[in-house]
C-alpha positions in Angstrom: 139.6 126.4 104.9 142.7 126.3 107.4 141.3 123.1 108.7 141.1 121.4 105.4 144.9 122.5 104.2 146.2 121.4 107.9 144.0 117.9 107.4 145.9 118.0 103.4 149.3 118.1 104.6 149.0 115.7 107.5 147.4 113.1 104.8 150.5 114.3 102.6 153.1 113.7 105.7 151.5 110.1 106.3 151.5 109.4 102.4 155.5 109.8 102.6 155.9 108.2 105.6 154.3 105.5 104.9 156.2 105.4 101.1 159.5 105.7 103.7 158.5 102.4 105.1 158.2 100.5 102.1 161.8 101.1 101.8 163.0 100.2 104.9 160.9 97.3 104.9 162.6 96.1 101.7 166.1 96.3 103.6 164.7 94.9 106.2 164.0 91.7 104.0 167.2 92.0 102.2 169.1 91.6 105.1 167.1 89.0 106.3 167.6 86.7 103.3 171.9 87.4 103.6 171.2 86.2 107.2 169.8 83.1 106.3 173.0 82.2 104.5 171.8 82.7 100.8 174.9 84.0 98.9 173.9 87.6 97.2 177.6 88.3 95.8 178.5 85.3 93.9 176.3 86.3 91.3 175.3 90.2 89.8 171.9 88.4 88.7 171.0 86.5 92.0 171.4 89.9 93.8 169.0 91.7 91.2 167.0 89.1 91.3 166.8 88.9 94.8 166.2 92.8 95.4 163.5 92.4 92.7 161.8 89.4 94.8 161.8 91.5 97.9 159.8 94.7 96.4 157.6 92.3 95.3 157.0 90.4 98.8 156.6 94.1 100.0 154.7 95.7 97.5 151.4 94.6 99.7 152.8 97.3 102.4 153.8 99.5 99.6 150.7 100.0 97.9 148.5 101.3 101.2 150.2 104.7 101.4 148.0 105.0 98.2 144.9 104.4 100.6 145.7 108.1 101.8 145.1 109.9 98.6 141.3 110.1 98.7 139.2 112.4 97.4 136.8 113.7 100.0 133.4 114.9 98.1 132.1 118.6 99.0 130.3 118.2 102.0 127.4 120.1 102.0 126.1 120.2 105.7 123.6 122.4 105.2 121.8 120.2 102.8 122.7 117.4 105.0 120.8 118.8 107.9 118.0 119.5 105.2 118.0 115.9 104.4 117.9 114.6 107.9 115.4 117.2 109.2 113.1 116.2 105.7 113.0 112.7 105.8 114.2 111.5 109.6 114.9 107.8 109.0 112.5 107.2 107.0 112.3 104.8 103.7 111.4 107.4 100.6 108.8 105.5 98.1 107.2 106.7 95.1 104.2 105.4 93.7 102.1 105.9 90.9 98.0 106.5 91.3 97.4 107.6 94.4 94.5 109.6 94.9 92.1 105.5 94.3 91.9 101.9 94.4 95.1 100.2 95.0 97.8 102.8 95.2 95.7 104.9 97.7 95.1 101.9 100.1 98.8 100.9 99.5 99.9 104.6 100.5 97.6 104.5 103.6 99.6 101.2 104.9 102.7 102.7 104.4 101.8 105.6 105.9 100.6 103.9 109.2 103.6 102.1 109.9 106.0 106.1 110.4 108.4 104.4 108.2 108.2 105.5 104.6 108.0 108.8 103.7 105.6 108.4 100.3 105.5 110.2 96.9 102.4 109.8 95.6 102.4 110.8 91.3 99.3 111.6 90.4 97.2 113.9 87.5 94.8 115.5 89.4 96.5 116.9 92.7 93.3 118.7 93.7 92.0 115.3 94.3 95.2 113.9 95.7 94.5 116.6 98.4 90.9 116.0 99.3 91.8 112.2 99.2 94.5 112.8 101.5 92.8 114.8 104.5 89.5 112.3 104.0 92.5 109.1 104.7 94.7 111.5 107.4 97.8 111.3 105.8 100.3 112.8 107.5 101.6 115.9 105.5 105.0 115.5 106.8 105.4 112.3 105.5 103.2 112.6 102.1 104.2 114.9 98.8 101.7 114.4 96.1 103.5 115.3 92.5 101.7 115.4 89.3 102.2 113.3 86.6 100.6 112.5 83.4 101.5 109.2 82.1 100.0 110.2 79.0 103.1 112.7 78.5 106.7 111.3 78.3 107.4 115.0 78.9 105.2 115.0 82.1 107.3 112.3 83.4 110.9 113.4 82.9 109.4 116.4 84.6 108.2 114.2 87.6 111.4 112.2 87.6 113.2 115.9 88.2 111.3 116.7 90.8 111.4 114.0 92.8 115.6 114.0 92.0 115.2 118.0 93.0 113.2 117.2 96.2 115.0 113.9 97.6 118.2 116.0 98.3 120.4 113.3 98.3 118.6 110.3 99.7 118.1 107.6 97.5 115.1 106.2 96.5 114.2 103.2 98.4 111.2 101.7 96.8 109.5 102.5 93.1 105.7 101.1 92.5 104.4 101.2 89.0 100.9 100.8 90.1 98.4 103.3 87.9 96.4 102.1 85.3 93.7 102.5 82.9 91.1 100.0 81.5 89.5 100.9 78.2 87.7 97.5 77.2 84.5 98.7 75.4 86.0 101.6 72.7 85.3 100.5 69.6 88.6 102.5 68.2 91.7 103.2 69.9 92.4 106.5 71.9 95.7 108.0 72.2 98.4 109.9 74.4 100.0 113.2 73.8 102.7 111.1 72.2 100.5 109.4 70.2 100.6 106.3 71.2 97.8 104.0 72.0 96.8 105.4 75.7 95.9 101.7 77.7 99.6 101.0 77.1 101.5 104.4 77.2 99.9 104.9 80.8 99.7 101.4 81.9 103.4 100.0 80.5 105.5 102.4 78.9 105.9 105.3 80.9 106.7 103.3 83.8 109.2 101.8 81.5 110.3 105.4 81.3 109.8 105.9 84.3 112.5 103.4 85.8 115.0 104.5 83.0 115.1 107.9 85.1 115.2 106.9 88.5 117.4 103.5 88.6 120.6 105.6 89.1 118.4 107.1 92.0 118.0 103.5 94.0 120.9 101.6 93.9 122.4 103.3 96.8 119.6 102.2 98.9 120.4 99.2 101.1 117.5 97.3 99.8 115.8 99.2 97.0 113.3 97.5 95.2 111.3 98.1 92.0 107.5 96.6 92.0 105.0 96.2 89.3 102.0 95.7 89.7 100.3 92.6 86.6 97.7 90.8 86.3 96.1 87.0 86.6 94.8 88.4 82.5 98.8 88.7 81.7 99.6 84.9 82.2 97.9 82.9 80.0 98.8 79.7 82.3 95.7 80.3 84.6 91.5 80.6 84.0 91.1 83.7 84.2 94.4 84.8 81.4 94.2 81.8 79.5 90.6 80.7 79.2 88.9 84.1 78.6 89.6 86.5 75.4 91.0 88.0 73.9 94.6 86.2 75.0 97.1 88.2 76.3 99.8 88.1 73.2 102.3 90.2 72.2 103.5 87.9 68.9 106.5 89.1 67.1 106.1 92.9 68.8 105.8 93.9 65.1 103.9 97.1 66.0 106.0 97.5 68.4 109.4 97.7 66.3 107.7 99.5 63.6 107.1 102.4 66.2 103.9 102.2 68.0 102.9 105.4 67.0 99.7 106.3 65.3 97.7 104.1 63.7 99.5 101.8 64.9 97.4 100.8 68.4 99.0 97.4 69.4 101.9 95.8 70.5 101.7 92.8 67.9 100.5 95.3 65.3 97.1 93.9 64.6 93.2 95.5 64.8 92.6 97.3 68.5 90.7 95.6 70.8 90.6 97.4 74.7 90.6 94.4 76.6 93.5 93.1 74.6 95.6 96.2 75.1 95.1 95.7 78.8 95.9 92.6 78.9 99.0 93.0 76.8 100.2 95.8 78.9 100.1 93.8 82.0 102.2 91.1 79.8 104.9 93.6 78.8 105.1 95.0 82.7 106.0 91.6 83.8 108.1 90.2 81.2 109.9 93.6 81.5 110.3 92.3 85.6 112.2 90.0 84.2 114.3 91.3 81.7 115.5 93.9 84.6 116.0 91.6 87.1 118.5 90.0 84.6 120.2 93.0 83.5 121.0 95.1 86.9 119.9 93.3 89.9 123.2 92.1 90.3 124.6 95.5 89.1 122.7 97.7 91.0 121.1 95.4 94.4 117.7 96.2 93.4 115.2 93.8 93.6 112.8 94.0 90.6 109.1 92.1 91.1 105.9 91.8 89.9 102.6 91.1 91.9 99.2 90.1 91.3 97.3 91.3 94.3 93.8 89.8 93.3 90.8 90.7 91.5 89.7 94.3 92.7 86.2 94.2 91.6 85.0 97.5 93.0 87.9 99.1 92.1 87.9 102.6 89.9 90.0 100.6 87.1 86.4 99.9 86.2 84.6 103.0 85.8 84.7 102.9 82.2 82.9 99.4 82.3 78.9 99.8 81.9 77.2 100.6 84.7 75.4 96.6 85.0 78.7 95.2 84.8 79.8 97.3 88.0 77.0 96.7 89.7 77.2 92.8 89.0 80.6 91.8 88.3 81.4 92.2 92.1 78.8 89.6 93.4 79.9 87.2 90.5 83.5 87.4 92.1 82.5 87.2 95.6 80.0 84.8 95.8 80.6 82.6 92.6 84.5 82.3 91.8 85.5 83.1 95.1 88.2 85.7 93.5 87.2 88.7 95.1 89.6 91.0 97.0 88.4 94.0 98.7 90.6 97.9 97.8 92.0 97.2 101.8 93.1 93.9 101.7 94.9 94.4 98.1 96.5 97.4 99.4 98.0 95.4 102.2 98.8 93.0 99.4 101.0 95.5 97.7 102.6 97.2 101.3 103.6 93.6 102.1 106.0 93.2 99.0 107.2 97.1 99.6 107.8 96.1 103.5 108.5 92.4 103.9 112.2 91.7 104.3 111.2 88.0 102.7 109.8 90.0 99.9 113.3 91.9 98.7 113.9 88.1 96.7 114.3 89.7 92.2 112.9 88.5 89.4 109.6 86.5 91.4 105.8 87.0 90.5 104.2 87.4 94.4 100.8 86.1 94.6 98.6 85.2 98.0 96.3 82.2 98.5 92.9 83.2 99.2 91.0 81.5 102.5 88.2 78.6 102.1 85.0 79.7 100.1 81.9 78.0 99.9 81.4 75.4 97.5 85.2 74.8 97.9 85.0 73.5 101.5 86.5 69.9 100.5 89.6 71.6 98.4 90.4 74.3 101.4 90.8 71.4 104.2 92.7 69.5 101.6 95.2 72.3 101.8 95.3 73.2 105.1 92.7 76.2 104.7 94.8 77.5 101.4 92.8 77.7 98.2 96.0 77.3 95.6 96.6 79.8 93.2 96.5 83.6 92.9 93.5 85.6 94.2 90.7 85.1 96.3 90.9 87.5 100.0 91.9 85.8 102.9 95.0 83.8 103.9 96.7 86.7 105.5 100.0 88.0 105.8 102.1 84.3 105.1 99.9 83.3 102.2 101.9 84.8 99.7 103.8 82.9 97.2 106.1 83.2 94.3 103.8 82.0 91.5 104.4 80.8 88.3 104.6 82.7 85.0 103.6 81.4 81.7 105.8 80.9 79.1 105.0 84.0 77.5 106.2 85.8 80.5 109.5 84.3 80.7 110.4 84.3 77.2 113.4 86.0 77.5 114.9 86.6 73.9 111.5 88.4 73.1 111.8 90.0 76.8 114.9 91.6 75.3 113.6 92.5 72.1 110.6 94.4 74.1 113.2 96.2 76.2 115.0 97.4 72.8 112.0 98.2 71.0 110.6 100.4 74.6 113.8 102.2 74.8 113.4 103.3 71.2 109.8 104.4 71.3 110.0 106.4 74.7 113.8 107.7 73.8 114.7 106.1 77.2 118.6 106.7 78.6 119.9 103.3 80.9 122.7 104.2 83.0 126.0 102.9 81.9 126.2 99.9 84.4 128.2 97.3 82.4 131.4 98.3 84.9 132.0 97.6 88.3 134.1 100.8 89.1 136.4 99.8 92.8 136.6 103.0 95.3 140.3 101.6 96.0 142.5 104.6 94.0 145.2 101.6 93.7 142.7 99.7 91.3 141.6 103.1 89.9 145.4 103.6 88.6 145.9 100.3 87.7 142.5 99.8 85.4 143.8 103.1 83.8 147.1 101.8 82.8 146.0 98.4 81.9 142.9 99.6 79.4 145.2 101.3 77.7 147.3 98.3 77.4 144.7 96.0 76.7 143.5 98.3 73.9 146.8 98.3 71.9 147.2 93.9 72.2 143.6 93.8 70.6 144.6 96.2 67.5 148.0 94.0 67.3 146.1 90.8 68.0 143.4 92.1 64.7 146.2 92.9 62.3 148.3 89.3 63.1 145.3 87.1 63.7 142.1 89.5 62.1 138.7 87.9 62.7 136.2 85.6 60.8 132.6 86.9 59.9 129.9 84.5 59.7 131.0 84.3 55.8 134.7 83.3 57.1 136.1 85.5 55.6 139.0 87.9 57.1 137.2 91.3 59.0 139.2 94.6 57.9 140.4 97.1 60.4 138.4 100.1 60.2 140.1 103.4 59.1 139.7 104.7 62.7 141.2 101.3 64.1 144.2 101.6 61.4 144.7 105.7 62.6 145.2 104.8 66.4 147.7 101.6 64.9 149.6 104.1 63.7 150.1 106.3 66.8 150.6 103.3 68.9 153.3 102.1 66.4 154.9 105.6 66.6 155.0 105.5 70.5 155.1 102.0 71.3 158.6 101.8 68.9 160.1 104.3 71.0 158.9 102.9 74.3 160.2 99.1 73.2 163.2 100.2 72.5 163.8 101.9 75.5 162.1 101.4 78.7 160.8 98.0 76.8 164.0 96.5 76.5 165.5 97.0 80.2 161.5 95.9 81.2 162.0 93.1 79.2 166.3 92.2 80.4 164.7 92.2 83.8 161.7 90.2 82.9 164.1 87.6 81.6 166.7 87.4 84.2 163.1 87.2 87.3 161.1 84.8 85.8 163.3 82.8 83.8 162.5 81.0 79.9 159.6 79.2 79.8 159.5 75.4 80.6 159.5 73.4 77.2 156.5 71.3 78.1 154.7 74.4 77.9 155.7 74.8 73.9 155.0 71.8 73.2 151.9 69.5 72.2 150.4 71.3 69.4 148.8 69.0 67.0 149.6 71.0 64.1 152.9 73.3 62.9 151.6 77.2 62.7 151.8 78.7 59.5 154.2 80.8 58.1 152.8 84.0 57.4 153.2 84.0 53.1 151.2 81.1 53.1 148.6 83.0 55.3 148.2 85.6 52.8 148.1 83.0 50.1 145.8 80.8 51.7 143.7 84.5 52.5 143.4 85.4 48.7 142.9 82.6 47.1 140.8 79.9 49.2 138.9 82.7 51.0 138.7 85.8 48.5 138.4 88.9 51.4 135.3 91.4 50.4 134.9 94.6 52.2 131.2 95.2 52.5 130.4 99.0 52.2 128.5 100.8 54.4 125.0 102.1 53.7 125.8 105.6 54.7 128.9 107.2 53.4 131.1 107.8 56.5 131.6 111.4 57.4 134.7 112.5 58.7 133.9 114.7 61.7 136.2 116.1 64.7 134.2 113.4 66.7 135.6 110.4 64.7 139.0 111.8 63.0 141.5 114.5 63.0 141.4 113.8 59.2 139.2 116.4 57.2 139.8 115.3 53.6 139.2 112.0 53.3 141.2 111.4 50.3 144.3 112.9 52.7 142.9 110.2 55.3 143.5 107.3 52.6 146.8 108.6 50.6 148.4 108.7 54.4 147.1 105.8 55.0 148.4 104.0 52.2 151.7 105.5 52.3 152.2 105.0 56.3 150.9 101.2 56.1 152.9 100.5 53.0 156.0 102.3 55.2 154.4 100.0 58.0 155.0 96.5 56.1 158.4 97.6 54.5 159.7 98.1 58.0 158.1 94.8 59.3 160.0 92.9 56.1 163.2 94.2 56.6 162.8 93.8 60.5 162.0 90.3 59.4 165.0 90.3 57.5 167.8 91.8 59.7 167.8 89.9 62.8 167.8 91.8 65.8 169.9 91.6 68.3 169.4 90.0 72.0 169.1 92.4 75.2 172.3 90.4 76.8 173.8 91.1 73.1 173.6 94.7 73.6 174.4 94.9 77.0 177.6 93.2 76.2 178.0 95.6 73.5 177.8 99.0 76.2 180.2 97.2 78.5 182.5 96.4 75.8 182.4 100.4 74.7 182.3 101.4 78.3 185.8 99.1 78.9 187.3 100.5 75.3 186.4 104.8 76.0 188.6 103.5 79.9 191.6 102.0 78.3 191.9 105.4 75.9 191.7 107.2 78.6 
């Protein structure tokens, strides 16, 4: 504690040191400018103007004693050293599913390198476990966590664990990877929710999913967010657009009217399995893109999509009859070609979590597949690279950013699926419109000036008020006409004070402004009466009520009867324009008027005297 107060008042010390130096630096060039032979006396204004010049050219200097106020956050060694003794150096990743297929071979890649530390969600952890010591994970390096993707409760609960048991690393990589494939239910089975399960498990609570951990990522140094899709999700290939049902999510009317049940798909039509899927897959890579958009450049993170190749022995089958498990792999091996084994997908996946190349947003990766029989003529064509996602083989530099359909990349209805998401899983996005600057300078500055900015645009509303798509005039709402009211009560005080001297010196610095600057309009601006005539009788003004009657709460006004609210209203605003007329009226007089004025009374109370 004695360290901190002694490391406080030597921060203190160099703050007013440094503030000491500013001064004499502006001496410094005050005394350089007399020596260059520039006259300071014949004038009162040249030397103001001249002192005002020099804070200015030394303001730079000025301004970095400001550097020393920082705020230090609590440092909390001993979580630190939790931290450090937890994770090492190691990259933390989280991914969905597992304890099979894909995200169990993906895990075991990771895992190999010593690199990652993974987080493995799952909804069956006695499975996880057996899984586990059958692969060798290392313990040290692998938490299993359950999650039910069926539950939007179960995965806020996962999201707080992992923030609970990350300390304060970030999260480095985030794979949406588990899945279900229901393509033979004749009806439509769904979550604890009650939505449709294919696309709860599959899309939305990863959509959820992200919502919660974004904030968590973006202090990585190169955090990225990977989905995994599907060839059936882009309808510009063979195997999305040539088998149905077509992957289709329309207008998203089910969608928007809630997705809850009976309502079992996205476009609000009959249920089919396969479709839901397939539409799933859609959403997870349109919603790719929408992200990448929105806060890679916010945040750094780099948001993809993959399609690792057909996994025909995967588990995503086992609801599948049991001939189409049996056959639908030799079909894919020996007659398409497609095939990909649970290994070599898995090393798909750990490519786009691991390659540097791979940290490129808003791509679709895909690898081209190695020569095949039957396609011997094609594959020397191409150097020994079958084009087009799919197919095993190629290795580690055949993968490709591939193209998306134009379903995919249909942004406006990309957006529209991000709003209508956010609604049905009650999803919270951080707040990430602002860049916020560490530099307590700018922090002061952006304070003052919002502030400032805020009052111009109420002035700028009442003068100039906006057009609707109507054109007609927009009113002020009552809370907009409340804080005029303040702002007129302060901002007269301040103008006629500080204001005036601000603005004497503003005047006497910079000058009047050139004339070629005033001129060149095309037209004369109109006087303000033939405004309001031109207002009430070309363009007849219509206040459009609102559906709900407004409330007046502590929350949105200090006002509790609302009658009050509109008598004092009324009375201040008609106060408000009788002022402005009679301000209009009585001209006011100049700063160098009222100077003149002082000096003259100053020079009158001596001779008395």
């Amino acid at each position: 504690m004695k360290v901190k107060c002694l490391m406080s008042n030597l921060n203190f010390r160099c703050s007013v040191q440094q503030g000491g130096r500013f001064f004499v630096s502006a001496v410094k060039h005050l005394f350089l400018i007399k020596q260059s032979g520039y006259d300071l006396s014949s004038k009162p204004s040249n030397m103001l103007r001249s002192f005002l010049l020099v804070i200015l050219l030394t303001s730079t200097n000025g301004f970095q004693f400001l550097a020393n106020f920082k705020v230090a956050p609590p440092a909390d060694i001993e979580k630190e050293a939790k931290m450090k003794a937890r994770f090492g150096d190691k990259k933390l990743v989280v991914i969905t599913g597992t304890s099979s297929g894909l995200g169990r071979k993906t895990a075991q890649a990771l895992l190999r390198t010593g690199e990652y530390h993974v987080i493995g969600g799952v909804r069956d952890l006695d499975k996880m476990e057996a899984v586990a010591e059958v692969d060798g994970f290392n313990a040290n390096d692998f938490t299993p966590m359950h999650v039910e993707l069926n539950s939007f409760e179960s995965v806020h609960d996962f999201c707080g664990k992992i923030k609970e048991f990350k300390l304060s690393k970030p999260i480095d990589r985030l794979v949406c990877n588990a899945g279900i494939y229901q393509p033979t239910l004749p009806y439509a089975k769904w979550s604890a929710d009650g939505h449709e399960q294919t696309t709860q498990v599959n899309y939305l609570s990863h959509f959820l999913m992200i919502s919660e951990l974004l904030d968590e990522m973006k202090d990585s140094p190169d955090p990225r967010v990977v989905m995994v899709g599907s060839v059936t999700g882009n309808d510009n290939t063979v195997g999305g657009g040539g088998v149905y049902p077509i992957a289709d999510l329309k207008t998203l009317d089910g969608f928007k009217a809630g997705f809850s049940n009976p309502i079992a798909m996205a476009d609000g039509y009959g249920f089919d399995g396969a479709k839901a899927y397939k539409d799933s897959k859609l959403c997870l890579m349109m919603m790719s893109n929408v992200l990448h958009a929105k806060y890679n450049k916010l945040t750094g993170i780099a948001f993809s999509s993959i399609y690792p190749g057909c996994i025909a022995e995967s588990p995503l089958f086992r609801e599948k009859r049991e001939w189409f498990r049996k056959y639908f792999p030799v079909f894919m091996k020996y007659i398409t070609g497609g095939f990909v084994s649970e290994t070599e997908a898995g090393q798909r996946l750990f490519q786009v979590c691991h390659d540097p190349r791979c940290s490129k947003s808003g791509v679709y990766w895909s690898w081209n597949g190695g020569p095949r029989e039957g396609r011997g003529v094609e594959a020397l064509e191409k150097g020994g690279q079958i084009s087009g996602g799919g197919g095993a083989g190629g290795g580690w530099d055949s993968i490709f950013e591939n193209d998306q359909s134009a379903k995919v990349n249909n942004i406006e209805l990309g957006m529209e699926l991000f709003k209508a998401s956010t609604s049905i899983t009650g999803a919270e996005w951080p707040d990430l419109s602002v860049a916020r600057s560490p530099c307590p300078t700018l922090n002061v500055i952006g304070a003052i000036s919002k502030g400032m900015i805020e009052k111009e645009e109420l002035k700028r509303m009442v003068e100039r008020p906006g057009f609707d798509a109507q054109g007609k005039p927009l009113q002020l709402t009552k809370r907009k006409k409340v804080k005029l009211i303040a702002q007129k009560v302060t901002g007269g005080i301040l103008r006629r004070t500080v204001g005036r001297v601000g603005r004497f010196l503003g005047k006497r610095l910079l000058g009047r402004v050139p004339e070629t600057a005033l001129e060149g309009s095309f037209q004369e601006e109109l006087p303000e009466v033939d405004k309001l005539l031109l207002a009430k009788e070309e363009i007849a003004v219509e206040v459009v009520a609102p559906a709900v009657e407004p409330t007046f709460s502590s929350e949105t006004s200090s006002l509790e009867d609302k009658d009050l609210a509109d008598e004092i209203s009324t009375q201040v605003f008609g106060e408000y324009e009788a002022s402005k007329q009679e301000s209009n009226d009585s001209k006011m007089k100049s700063d160098q008027e009222l100077i003149e004025e002082l000096m003259t009374g100053k020079e009158k109370k001596e001779t008395i005297a």
